[in-house]
N, C-alpha and C positions, 0 to 999 in steps of 0.2 A: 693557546699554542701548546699542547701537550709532544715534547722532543726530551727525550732524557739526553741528562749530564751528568757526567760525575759531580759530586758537590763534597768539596773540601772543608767538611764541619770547623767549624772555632767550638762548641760547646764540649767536646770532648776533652778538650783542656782544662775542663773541672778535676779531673780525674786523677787530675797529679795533687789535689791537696789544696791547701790555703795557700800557695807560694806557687807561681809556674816556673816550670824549669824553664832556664837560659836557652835551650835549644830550642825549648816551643817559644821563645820568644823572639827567638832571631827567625823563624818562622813568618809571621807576620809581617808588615810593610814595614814602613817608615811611621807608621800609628803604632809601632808596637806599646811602645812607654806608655803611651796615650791608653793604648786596649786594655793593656795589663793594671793600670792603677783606678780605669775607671767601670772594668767591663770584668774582667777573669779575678781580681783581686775580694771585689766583694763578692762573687758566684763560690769562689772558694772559700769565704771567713761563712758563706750561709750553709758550703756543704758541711764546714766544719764543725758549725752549732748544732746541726741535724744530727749529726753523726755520735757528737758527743751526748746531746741532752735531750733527742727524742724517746718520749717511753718508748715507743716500739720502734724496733731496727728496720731499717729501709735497705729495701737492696737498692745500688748504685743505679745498679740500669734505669731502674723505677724513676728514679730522681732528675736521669737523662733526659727520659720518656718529656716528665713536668715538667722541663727547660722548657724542648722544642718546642713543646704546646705552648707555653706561656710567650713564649717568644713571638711563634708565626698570630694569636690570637690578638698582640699588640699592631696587628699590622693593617689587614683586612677579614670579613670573612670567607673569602675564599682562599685563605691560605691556611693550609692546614697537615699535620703529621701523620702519616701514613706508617705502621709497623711492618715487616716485610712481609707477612700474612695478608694485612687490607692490601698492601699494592699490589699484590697477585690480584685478589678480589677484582682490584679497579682497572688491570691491564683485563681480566675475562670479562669485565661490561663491554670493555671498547670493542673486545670481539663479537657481542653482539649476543652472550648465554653465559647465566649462570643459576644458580637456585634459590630460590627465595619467594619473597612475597611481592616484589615488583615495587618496591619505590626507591629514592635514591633520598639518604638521610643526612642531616650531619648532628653535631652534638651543643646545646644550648647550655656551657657551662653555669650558667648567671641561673635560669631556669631551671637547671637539673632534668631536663625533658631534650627525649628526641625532635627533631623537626626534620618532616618530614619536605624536603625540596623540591620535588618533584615524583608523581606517579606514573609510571607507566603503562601507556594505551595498550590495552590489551591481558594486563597481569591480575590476579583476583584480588590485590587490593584497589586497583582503580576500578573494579565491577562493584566491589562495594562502598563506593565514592568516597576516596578519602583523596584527600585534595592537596596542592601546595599552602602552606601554612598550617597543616595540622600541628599539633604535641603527642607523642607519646609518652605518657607518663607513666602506666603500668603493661609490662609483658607476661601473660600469663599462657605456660608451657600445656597444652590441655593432655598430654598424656600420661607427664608425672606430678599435675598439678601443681605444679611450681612457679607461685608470680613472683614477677621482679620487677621493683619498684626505679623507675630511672633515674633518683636520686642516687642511690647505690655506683652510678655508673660513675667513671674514670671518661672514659673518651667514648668517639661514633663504637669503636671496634666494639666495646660493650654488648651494643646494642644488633650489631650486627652478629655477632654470635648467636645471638637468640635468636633472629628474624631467619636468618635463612637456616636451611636446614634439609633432610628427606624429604623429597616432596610426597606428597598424600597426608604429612604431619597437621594438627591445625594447631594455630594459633592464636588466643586473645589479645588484641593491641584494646589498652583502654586511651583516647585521646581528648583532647579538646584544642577547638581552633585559637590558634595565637590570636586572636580578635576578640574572643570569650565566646560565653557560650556553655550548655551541659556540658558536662562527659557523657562519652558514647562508651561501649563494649562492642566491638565488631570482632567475629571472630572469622578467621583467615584460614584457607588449607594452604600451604606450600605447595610449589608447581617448580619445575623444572621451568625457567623464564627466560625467554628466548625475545630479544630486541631489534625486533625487524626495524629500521629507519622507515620502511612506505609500504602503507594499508590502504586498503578500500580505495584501489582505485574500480573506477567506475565510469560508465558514460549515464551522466547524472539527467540531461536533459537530452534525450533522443531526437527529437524533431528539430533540436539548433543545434545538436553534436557538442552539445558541454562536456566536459571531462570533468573528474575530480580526481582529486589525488591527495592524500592526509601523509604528510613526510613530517614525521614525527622525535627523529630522532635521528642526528648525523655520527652515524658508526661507520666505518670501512665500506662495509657493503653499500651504503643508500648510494652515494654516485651511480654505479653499476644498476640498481634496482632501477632507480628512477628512470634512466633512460629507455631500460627495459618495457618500464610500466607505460614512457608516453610513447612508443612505440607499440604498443598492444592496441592504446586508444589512438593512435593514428590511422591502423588500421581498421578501425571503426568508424573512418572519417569524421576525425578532430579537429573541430575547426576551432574554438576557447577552452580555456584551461584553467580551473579554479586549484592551487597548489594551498593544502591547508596546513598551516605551520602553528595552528593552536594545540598549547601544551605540549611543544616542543622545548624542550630543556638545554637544547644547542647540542654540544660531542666534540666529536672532533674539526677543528679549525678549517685543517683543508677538504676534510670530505665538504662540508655546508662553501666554500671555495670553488669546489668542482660542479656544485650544481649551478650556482650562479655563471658559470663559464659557458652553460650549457643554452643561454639564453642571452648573453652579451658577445657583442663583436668582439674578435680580439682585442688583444690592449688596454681593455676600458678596464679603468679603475673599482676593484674589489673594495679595497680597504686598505687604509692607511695605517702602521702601526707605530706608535711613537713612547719611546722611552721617557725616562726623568731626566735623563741628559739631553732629550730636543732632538735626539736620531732619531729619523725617519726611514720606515719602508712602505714601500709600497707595493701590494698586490695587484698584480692584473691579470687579466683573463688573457688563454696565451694559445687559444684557436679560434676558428670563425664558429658562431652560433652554430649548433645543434638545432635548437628550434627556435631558432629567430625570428621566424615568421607568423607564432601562433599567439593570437592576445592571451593576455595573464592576467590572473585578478589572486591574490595572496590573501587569505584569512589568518587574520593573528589576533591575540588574547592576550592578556597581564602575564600566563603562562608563557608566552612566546620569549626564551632568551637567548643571548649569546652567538650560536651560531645560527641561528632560526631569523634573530635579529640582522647579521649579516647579511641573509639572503634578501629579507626583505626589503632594508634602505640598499641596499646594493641595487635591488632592481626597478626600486622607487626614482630614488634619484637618478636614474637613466630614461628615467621615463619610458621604463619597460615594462611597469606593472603597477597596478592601481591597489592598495590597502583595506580590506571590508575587516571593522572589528574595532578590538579594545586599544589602545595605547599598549605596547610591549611593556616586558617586565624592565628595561635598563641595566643590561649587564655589558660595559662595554671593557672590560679589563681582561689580560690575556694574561694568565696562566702557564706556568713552565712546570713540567716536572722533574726535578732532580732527584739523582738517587744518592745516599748516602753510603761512599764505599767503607769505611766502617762493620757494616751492619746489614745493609743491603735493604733499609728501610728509606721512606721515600717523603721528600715535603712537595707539595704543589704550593708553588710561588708566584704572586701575580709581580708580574716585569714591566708592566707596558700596559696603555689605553689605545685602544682602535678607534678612529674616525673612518664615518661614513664618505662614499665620493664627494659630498658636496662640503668635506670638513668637518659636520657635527659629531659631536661628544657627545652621546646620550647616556650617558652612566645616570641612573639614577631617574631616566626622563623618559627613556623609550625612546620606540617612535611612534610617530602620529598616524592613523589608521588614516586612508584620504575620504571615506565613508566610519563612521561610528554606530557600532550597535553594542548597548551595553550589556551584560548580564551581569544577575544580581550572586550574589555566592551561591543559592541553591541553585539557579539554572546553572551556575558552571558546574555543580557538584552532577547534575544530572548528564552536563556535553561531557565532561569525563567519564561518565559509566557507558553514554549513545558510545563515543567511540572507541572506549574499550571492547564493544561486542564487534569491531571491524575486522573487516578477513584479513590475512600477512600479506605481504606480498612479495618475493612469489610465494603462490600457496606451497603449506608444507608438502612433502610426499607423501604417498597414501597411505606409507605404513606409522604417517604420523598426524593426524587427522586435526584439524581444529574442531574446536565443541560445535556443535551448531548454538543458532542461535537460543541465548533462556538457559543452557545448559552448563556445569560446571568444569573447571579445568583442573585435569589430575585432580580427582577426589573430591575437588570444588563442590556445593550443593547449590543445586539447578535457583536462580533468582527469577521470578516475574519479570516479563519485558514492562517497560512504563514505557507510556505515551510520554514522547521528546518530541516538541516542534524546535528546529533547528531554526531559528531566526537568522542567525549570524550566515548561515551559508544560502538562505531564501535571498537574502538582502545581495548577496553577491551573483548568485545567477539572474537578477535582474539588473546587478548592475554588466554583467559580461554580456545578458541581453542586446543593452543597451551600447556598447561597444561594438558586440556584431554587425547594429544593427545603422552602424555610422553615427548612433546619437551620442553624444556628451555626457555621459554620467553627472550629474547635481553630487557634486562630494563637499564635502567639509573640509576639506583644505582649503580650496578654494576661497571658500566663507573664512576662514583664519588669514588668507593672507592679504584679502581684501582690506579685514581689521587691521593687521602689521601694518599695511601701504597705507591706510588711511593715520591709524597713528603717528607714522614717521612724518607724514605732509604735514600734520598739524604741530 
């Protein structure tokens, strides 16, 4: 749930010294005594031995900066310090463009390596399959040949300095997969990167009017898109609908909210979201279906998170739509972001875990595909690059053309197409076949809860 707040720092209270003053003490609750002798008193005896006995001088702010970090990295990893330069960055993704190399990173203190969390379909670093789980461990600038080592690096911003940039610039990422593995050299041109939420839709099987649809990313816009897009293939007489939500990285809360709306009757239960104090809310869908009447079959992947994961047990557990694919990645915690008035810098703070309609918790679990078809890491590294070569949707204007296929983007050099058979999305149009066709899909859930029901009898 990304909603900015003012956020009322405590850490700035270093700043007055080893002692805090009486006014910022009366400041605080009824913890204050509490805060003050066990929380601000030693921050201040360590600014004060810094300050005194470090050979090199620190600036203050600097010191501020390694609070925050040290503080939110105690917590989870998705919580993390934003300077007021990244949060501009992070407010122009949610709008859907900005420049760079197209992946979304964070920073692996412990490691000294970037990690790269996610690729984006469509951008020239997911054409040249770099995948979720990568390292970036060296950045090497190819115009003033200047590499830089990501031990070197302080925080993500580091790393983001270098990655994006003029687009037509290239750039050397040397990486290795957090699993092990060589190091590669892939070198990268920068592209102006533009994040459409829904590609390549399609009417995939003509003679049974399958649809496809790759919703890849919930920005602002995909609400709008999507209906747009099953509205195109409507009038193509649609009659199944395969929505593919592989290596979707989630976005924003309520856009991936609005597309589920678009498919449940009113009222039905979205998602539940619950605090550490035991408050509960709850989402519902809060008009009559859109396309309520058209079957569904959802592909998802270890890539599939957060808001992707949403849509998915949202429309499972209504028995709205059937699962072809991997277990999801398991991100069920929701995120706030507050802005620091201070400084106008920003933390993203997880507050709260979401449950699915049926109650579960999948942080760390997924959800269960109701058919499974596995890939190995190179065939994912391969469905990353298949559907990065997919069209936007809606296509750009003319006066801004997508590459065709094989060829580069802004300055990109032109890559061979490879032979990709898509298993994951074959196994789904025969099971939407089989849907159309009044037959029962054979899934694997089924076969799991046969196992559960037969274990609890015994």
């Amino acid at each position: 749930m990304l909603r900015k707040r003012a956020w009322a720092g405590l850490v700035p209270g270093l700043l007055v010294g080893l002692v805090l003053s009486s006014v910022l003490a009366r400041r605080v609750d009824d913890r204050s005594e509490e805060l003050r002798r066990e929380f601000f008193e030693p921050l201040g005896w360590l600014l004060a031995q810094i300050e005194e006995h470090a050979v090199e001088e620190v600036d203050r702010h600097d010191l501020l900066v390694g609070v925050y970090q040290g503080m939110l990295s105690a917590l989870d990893r998705y919580c993390v310090y934003w300077s007021p330069a990244m949060l501009k960055e992070f407010e122009a993704d949610l709008e859907g463009e900005f420049g760079g190399l197209g992946i979304q990173i964070t920073f692996d203190p412990a490691k000294k390596a970037v990690r790269v969390e996610q690729p984006i379909a469509g951008t020239p670093a997911a054409k040249q399959g770099v995948v979720e789980g990568d390292l970036i461990i060296k950045v090497l600038e190819e115009s003033t040949q200047v590499e830089t080592k990501t031990e070197d690096f302080k925080s993500v911003h580091d790393a983001v300095k270098l990655l994006r940039g003029k687009p037509g610039a290239k750039v050397t990422i040397t990486i290795v997969h957090e699993t092990g593995g060589e190091e590669r050299d892939i070198t990268i041109t920068r592209a102006k990167i533009r994040v459409p939420g829904v590609r390549a839709v399609e009417m995939i099987d003509l003679e049974r009017k399958i649809g496809y649809i790759h919703v890849h990313y919930f920005s602002k816009p995909t609400p709008r898109d999507l209906v747009a897009a099953i509205r195109d293939l409507n009038g193509q007489g649609l009659k199944g609908l395969i929505l593919d939500l592989r290596l979707n990285p989630g976005g924003l809360l309520e856009a991936a909210e609005q597309c589920v709306d678009f498919f449940l009757d009113a009222d039905a239960d979205i998602v539940t979201i619950k605090d550490r104090s035991g408050a509960e809310e709850t989402h519902r869908t809060r008009r009559p279906a859109l396309f309520g009447d058209v079957p569904l079959v959802l592909l998802i992947n270890r890539y599939s998170a957060s808001g992707a994961e949403i849509l998915a047990a949202g429309l499972r557990d209504h028995d709205r739509a059937l699962l072809v694919g991997e277990p999801t990645f398991g991100k069920a915690s929701v995120q706030r972001l507050l802005t620091n008035p201070h400084d106008r810098s920003g933390i993203k703070l997880t507050i709260a875990h979401y449950y699915t309609p049926a109650g579960r918790l999948i942080e760390r679990k997924g959800v269960e595909p109701d058919v499974e078809v596995k890939l190995s890491d190179e065939e994912t590294r391969k469905l990353t690059r298949h559907l990065s070569r997919k069209t936007a949707y809606p296509p750009l204007p003319p006066d801004e053309p997508e590459p065709a296929e094989g060829e580069g983007t802004e300055g990109e050099e032109a890559e061979p197409e490879e032979e990709f058979r898509d298993v994951s999305l074959e196994r789904a149009v025969e099971v939407m076949a089989d849907l159309l066709a009044g037959r029962a899909p054979i899934t694997d859930s089924a076969a799991r809860e046969q196992v559960a029901a037969s274990a609890a009898e015994g």
